[in-house]
NUVEX-233444 format. One record per residue: x, y, z of N, C-alpha, C in turn. Coordinates in Angstrom, 1 decimal. Each point is the difference from the previous one (the first is absolute). Layout:
<atoms>
{n.u->X n.v->Y n.w->Z ca.u->X ca.v->Y ca.w->Z c.u->X c.v->Y c.w->Z};
...
</atoms>
This chain:
<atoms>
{n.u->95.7 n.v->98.7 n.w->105.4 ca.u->1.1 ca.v->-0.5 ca.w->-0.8 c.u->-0.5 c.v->0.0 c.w->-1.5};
{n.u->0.9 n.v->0.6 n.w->-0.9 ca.u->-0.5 ca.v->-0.1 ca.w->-1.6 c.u->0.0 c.v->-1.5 c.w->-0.2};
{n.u->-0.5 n.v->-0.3 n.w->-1.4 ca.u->0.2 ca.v->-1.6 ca.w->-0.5 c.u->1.0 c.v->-0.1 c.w->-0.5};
{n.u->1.2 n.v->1.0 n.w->-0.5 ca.u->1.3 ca.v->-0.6 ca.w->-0.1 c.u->0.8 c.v->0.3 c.w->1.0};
{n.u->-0.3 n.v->1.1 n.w->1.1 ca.u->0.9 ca.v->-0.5 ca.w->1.7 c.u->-0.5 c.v->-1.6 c.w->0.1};
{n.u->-1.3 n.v->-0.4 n.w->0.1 ca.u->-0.3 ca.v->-1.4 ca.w->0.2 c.u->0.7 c.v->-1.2 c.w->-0.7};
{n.u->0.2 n.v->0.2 n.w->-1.1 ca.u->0.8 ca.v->-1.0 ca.w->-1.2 c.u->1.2 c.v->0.5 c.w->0.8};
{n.u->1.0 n.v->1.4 n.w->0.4 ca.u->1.2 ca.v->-0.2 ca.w->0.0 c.u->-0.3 c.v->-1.5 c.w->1.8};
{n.u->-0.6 n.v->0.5 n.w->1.0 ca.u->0.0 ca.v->-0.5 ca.w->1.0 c.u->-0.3 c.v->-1.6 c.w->-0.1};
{n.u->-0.7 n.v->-0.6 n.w->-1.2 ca.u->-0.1 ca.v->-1.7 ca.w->0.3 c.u->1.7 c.v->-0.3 c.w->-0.7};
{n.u->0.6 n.v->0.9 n.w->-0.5 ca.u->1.5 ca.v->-0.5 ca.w->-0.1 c.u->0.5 c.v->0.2 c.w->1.0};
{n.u->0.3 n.v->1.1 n.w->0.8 ca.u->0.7 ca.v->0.2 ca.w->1.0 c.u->-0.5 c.v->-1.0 c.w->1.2};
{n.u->-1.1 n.v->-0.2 n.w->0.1 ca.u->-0.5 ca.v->-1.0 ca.w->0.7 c.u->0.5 c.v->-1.3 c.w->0.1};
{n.u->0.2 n.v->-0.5 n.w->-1.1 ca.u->0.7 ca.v->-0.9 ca.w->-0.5 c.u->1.2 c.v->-0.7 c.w->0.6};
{n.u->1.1 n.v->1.3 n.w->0.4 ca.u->1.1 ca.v->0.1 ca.w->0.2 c.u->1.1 c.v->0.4 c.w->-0.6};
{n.u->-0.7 n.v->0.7 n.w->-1.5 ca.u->0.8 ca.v->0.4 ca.w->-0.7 c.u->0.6 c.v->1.5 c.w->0.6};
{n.u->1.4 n.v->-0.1 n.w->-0.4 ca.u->0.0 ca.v->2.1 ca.w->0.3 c.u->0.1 c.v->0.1 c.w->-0.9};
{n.u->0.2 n.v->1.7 n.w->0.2 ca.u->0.3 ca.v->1.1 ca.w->-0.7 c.u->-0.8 c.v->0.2 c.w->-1.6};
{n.u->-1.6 n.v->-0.3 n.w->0.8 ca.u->-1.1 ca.v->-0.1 ca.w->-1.1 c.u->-0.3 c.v->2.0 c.w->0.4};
{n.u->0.1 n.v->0.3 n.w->-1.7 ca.u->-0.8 ca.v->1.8 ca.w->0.3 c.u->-0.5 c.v->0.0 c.w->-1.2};
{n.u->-0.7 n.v->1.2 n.w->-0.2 ca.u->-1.5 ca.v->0.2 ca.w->-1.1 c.u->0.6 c.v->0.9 c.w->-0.5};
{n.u->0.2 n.v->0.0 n.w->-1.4 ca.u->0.7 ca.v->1.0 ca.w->-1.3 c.u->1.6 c.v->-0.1 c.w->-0.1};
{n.u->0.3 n.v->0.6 n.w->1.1 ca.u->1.7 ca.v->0.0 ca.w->0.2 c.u->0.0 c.v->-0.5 c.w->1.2};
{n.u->1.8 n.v->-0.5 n.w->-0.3 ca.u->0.6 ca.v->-0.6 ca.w->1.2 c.u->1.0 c.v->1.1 c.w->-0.2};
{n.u->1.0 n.v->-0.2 n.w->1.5 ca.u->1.3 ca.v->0.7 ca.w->-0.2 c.u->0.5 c.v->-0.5 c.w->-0.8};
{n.u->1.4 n.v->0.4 n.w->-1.0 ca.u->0.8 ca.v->-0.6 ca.w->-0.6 c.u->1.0 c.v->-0.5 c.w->0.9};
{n.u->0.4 n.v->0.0 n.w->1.2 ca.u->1.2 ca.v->-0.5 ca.w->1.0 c.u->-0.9 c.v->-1.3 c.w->0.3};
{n.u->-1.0 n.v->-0.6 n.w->-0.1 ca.u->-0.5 ca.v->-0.8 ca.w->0.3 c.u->-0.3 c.v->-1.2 c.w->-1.2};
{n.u->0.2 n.v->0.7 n.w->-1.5 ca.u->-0.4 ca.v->-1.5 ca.w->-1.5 c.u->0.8 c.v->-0.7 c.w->0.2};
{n.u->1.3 n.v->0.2 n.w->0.3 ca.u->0.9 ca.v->-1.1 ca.w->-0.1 c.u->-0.3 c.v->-1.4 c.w->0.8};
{n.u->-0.1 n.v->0.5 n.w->1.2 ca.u->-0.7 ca.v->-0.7 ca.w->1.2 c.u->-0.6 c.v->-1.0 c.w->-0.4};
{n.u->-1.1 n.v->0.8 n.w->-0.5 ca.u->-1.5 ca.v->-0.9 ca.w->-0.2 c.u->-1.0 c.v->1.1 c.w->0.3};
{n.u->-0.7 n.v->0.1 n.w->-1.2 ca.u->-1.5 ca.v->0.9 ca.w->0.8 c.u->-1.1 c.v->-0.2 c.w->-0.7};
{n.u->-0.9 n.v->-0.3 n.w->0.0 ca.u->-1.3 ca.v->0.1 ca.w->-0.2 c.u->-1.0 c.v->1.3 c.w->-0.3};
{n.u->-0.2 n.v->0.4 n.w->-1.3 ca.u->-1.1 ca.v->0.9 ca.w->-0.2 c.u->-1.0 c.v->0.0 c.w->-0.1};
{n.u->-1.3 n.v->0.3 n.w->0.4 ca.u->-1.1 ca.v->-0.2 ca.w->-0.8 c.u->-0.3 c.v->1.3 c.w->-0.6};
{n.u->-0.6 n.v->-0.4 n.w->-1.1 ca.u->-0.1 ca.v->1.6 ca.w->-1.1 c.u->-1.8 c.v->-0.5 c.w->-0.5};
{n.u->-1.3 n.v->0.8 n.w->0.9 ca.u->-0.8 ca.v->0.0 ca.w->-0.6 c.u->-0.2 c.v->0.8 c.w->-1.8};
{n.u->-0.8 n.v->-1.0 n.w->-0.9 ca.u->-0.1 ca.v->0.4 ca.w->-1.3 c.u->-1.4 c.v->-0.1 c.w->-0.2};
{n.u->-0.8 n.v->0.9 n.w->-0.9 ca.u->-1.0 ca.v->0.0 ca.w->-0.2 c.u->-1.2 c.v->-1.3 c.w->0.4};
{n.u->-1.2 n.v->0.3 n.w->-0.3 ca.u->-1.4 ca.v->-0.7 ca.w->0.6 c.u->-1.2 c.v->-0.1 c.w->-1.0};
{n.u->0.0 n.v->-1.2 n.w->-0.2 ca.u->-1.7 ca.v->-0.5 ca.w->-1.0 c.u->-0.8 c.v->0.4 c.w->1.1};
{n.u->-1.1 n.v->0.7 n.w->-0.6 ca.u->-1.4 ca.v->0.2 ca.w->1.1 c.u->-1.5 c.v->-0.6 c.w->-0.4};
{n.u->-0.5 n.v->-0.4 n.w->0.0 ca.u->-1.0 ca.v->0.1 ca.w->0.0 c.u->-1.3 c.v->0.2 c.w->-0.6};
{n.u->-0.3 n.v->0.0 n.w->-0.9 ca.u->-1.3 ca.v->1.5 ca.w->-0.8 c.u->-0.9 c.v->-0.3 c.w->1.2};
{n.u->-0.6 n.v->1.3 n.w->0.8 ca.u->-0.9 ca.v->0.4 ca.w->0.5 c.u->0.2 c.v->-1.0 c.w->1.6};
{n.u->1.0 n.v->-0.8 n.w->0.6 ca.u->0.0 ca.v->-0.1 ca.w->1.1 c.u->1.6 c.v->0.7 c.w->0.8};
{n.u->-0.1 n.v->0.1 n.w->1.1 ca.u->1.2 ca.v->0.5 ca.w->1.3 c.u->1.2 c.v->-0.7 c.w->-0.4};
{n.u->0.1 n.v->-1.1 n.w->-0.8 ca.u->1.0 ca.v->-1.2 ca.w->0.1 c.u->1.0 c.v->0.2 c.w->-1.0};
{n.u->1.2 n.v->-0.1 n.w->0.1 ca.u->0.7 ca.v->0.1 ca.w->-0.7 c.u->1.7 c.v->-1.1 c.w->0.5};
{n.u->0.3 n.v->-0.7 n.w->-1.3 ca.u->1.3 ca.v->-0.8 ca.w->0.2 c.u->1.3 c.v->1.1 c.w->-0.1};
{n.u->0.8 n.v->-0.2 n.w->1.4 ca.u->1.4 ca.v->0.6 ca.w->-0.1 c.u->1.0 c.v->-0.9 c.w->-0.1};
{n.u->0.7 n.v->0.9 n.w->-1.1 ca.u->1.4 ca.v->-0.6 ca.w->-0.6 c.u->1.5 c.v->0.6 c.w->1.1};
{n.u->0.7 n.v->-1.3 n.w->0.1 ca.u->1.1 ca.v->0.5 ca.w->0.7 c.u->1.0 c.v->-1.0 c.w->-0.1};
{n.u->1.2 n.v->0.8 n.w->-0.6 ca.u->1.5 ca.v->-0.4 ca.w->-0.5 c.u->0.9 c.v->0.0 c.w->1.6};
{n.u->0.5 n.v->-1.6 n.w->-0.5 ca.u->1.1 ca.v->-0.1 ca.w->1.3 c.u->1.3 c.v->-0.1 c.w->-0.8};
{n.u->0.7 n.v->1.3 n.w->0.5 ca.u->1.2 ca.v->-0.5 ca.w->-0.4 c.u->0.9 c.v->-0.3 c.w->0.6};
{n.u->1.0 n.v->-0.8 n.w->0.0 ca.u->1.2 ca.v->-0.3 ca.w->0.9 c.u->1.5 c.v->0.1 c.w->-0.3};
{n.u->0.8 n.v->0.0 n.w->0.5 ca.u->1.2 ca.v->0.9 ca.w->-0.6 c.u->1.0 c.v->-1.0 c.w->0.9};
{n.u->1.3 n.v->0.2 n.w->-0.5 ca.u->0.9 ca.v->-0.9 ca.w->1.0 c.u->1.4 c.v->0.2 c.w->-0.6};
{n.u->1.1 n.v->-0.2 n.w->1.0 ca.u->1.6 ca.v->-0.3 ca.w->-1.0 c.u->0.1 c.v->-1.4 c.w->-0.8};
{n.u->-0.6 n.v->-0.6 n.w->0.1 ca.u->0.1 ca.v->-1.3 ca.w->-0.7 c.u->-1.0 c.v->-0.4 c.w->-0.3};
{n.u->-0.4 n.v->-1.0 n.w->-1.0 ca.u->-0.9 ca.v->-0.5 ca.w->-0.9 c.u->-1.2 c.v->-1.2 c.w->1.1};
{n.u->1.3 n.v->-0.5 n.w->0.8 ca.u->-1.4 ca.v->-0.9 ca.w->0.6 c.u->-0.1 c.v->0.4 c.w->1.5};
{n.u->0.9 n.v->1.2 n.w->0.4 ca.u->-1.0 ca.v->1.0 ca.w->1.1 c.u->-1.4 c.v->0.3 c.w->-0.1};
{n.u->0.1 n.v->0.8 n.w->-1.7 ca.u->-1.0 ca.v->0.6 ca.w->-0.2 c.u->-1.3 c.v->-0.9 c.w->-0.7};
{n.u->0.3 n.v->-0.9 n.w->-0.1 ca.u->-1.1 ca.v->-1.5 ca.w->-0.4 c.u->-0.6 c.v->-0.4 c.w->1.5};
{n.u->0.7 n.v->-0.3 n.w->0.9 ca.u->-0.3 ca.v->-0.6 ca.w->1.1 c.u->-0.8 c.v->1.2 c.w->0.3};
{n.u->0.7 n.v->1.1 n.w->0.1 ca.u->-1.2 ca.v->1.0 ca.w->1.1 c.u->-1.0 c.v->0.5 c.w->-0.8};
{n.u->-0.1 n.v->-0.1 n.w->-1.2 ca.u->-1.4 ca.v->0.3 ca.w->-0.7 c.u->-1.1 c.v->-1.7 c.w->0.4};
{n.u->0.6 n.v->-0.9 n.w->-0.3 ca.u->-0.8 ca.v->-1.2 ca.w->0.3 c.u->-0.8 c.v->0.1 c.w->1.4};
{n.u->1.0 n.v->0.2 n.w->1.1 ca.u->-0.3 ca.v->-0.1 ca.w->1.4 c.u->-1.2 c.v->1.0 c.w->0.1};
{n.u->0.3 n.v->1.6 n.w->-1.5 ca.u->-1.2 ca.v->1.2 ca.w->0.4 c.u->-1.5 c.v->-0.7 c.w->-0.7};
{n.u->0.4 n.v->-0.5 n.w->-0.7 ca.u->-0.8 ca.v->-0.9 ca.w->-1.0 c.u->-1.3 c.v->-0.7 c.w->0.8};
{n.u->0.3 n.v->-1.6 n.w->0.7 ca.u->-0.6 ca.v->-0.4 ca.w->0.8 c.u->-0.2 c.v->0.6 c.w->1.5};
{n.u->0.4 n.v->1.3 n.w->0.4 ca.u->-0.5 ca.v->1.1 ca.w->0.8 c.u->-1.3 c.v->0.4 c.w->-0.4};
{n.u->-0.6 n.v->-0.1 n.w->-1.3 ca.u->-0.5 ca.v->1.1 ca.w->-0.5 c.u->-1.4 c.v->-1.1 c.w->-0.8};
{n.u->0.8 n.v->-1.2 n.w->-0.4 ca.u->-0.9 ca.v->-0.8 ca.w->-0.7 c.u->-1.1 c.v->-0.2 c.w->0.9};
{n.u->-1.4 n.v->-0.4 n.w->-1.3 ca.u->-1.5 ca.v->-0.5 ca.w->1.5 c.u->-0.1 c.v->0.7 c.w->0.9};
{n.u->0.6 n.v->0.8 n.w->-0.1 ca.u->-0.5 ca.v->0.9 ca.w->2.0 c.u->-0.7 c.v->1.2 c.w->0.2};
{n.u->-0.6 n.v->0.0 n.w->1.0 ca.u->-1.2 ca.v->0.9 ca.w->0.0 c.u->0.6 c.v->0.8 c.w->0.9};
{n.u->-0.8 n.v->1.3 n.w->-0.9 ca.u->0.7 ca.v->1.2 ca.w->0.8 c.u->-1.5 c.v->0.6 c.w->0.8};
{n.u->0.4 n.v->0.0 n.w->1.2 ca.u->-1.1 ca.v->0.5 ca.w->1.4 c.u->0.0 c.v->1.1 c.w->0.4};
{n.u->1.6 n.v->1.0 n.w->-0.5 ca.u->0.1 ca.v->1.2 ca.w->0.9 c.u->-0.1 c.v->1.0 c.w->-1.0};
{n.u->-1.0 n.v->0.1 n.w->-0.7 ca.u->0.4 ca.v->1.1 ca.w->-1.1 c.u->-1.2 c.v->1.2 c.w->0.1};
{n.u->0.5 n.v->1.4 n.w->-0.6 ca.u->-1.2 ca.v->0.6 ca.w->-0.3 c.u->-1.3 c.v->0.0 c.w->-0.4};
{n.u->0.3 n.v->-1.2 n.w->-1.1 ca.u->-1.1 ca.v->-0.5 ca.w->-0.5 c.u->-0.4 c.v->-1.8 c.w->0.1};
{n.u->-0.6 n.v->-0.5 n.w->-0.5 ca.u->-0.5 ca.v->-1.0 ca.w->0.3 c.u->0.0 c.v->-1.1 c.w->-1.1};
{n.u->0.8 n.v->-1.0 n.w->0.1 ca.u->0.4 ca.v->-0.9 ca.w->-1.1 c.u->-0.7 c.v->-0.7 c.w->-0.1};
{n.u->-0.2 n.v->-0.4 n.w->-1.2 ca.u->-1.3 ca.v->-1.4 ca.w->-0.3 c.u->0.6 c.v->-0.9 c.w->-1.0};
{n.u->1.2 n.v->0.2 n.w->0.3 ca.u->1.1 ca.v->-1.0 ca.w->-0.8 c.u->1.1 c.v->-0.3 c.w->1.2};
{n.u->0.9 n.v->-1.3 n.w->-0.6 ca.u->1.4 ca.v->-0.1 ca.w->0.8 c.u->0.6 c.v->0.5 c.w->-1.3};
{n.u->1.2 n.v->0.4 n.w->0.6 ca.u->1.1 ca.v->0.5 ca.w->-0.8 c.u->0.3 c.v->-1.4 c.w->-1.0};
{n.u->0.0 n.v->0.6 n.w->-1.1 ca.u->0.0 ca.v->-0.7 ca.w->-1.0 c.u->1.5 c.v->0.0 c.w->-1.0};
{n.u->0.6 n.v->-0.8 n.w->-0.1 ca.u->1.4 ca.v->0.4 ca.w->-1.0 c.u->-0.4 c.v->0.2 c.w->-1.0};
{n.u->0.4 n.v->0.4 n.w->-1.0 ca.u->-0.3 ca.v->0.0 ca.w->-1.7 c.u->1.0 c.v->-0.5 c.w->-0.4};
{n.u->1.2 n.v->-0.3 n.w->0.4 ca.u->1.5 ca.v->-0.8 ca.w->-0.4 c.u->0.4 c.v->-0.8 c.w->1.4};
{n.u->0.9 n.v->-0.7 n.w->-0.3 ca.u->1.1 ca.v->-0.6 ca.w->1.1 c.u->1.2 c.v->1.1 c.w->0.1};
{n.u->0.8 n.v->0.4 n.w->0.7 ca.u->1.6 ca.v->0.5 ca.w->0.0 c.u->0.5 c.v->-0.4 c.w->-1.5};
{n.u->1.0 n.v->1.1 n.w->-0.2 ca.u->0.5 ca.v->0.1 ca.w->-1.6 c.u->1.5 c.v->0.7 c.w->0.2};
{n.u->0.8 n.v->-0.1 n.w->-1.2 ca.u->0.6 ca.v->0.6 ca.w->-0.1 c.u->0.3 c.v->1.0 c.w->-0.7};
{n.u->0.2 n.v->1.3 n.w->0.3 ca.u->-1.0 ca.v->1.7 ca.w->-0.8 c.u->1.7 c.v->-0.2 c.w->-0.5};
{n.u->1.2 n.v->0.3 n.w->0.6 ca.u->1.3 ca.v->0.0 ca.w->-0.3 c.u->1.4 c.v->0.8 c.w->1.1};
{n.u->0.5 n.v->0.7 n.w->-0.8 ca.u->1.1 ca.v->0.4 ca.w->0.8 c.u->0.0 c.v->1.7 c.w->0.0};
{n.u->0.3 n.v->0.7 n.w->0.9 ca.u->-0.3 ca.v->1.2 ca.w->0.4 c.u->1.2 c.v->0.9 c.w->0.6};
{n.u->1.2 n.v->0.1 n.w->-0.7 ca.u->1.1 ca.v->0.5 ca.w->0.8 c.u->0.6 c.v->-1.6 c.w->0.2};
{n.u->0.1 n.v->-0.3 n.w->1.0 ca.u->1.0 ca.v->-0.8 ca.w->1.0 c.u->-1.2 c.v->-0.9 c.w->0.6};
{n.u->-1.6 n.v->0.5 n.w->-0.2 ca.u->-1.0 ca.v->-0.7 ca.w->0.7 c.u->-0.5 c.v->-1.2 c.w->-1.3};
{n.u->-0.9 n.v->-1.2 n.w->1.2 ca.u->-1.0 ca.v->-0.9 ca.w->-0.7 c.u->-1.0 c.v->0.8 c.w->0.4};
{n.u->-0.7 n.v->-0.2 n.w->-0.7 ca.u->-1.9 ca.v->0.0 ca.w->0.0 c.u->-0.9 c.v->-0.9 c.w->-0.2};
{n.u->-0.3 n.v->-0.4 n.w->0.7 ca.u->-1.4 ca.v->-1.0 ca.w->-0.4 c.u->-1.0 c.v->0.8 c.w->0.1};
{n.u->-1.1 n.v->-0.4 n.w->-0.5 ca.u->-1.8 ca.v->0.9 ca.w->1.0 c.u->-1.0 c.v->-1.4 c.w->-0.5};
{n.u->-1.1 n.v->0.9 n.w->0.5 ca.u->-1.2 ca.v->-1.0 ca.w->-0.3 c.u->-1.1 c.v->1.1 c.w->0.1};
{n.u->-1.4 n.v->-0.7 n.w->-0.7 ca.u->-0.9 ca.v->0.8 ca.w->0.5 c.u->-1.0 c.v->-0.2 c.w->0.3};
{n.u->-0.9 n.v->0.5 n.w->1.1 ca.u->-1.2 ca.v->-0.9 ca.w->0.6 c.u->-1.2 c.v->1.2 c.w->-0.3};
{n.u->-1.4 n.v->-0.3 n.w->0.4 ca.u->-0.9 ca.v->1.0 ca.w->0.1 c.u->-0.6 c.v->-0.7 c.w->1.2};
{n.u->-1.0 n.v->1.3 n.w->0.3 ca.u->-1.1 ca.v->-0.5 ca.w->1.3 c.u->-0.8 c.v->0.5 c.w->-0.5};
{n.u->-1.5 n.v->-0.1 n.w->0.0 ca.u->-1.3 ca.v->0.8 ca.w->-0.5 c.u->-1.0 c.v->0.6 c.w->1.6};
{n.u->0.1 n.v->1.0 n.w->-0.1 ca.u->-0.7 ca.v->0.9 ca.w->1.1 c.u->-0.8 c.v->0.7 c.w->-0.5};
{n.u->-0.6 n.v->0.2 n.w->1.3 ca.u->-1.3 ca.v->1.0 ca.w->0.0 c.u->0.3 c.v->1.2 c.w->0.5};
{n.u->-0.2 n.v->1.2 n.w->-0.8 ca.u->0.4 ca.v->1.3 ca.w->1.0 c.u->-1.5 c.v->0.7 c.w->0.6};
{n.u->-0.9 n.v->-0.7 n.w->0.3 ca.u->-0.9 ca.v->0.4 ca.w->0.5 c.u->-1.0 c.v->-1.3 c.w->1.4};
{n.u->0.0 n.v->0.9 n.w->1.3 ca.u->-0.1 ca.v->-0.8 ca.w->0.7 c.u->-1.3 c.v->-0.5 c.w->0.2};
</atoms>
């Protein structure tokens, strides 16, 4: 499993649905859905390790759909160690914000947040 299948799975884990990596269906924002969108990585000078960045977005028909289910992806995600990944974490997932409100998108809310985890790509 990659390290953001891993980050999407401590959400789904959670009990959250309709968590997916880049895109979701569109038959499904209104709903409620959960993105995660890996973004670039600090490495290192001269070791394996490097910190990864990764945006949760959350979408919803109403304002405090989409608050609650970014919160609930939020402390899914906060402190927690990720075990099942390609590579090997030497961090817990870390937030860099709390849940926010990004704005309005069509007919959608959005909230996101953003966490990192620092890994090793070398075993």
């Amino acid at each position: 499993m990659t390290l953001v299948e891993a980050i999407r799975a401590l959400i789904a884990g959670a009990g959250v649905q309709n968590v997916y990596i880049v895109d979701a269906p569109e038959s499904l924002l209104s709903a409620g859905a959960v993105v995660v969108v890996p973004y670039g990585a600090d490495t290192y000078e001269m070791l394996p390790i490097g910190t990864q960045h990764f945006q949760i977005r959350v979408s919803a028909a109403s304002f405090a759909a989409s608050e609650a289910l970014c919160w609930r992806a939020f402390h899914a995600l906060a402190d927690k160690t990720v075990t099942e990944a390609d590579r090997r974490c030497v961090s817990c997932v870390a937030a860099n914000q709390e849940p926010f409100f990004l704005g309005k998108e069509g007919a959608l809310y959005i909230h996101e947040f953003n966490v990192q985890v620092t890994a090793c790509w070398k075993e």
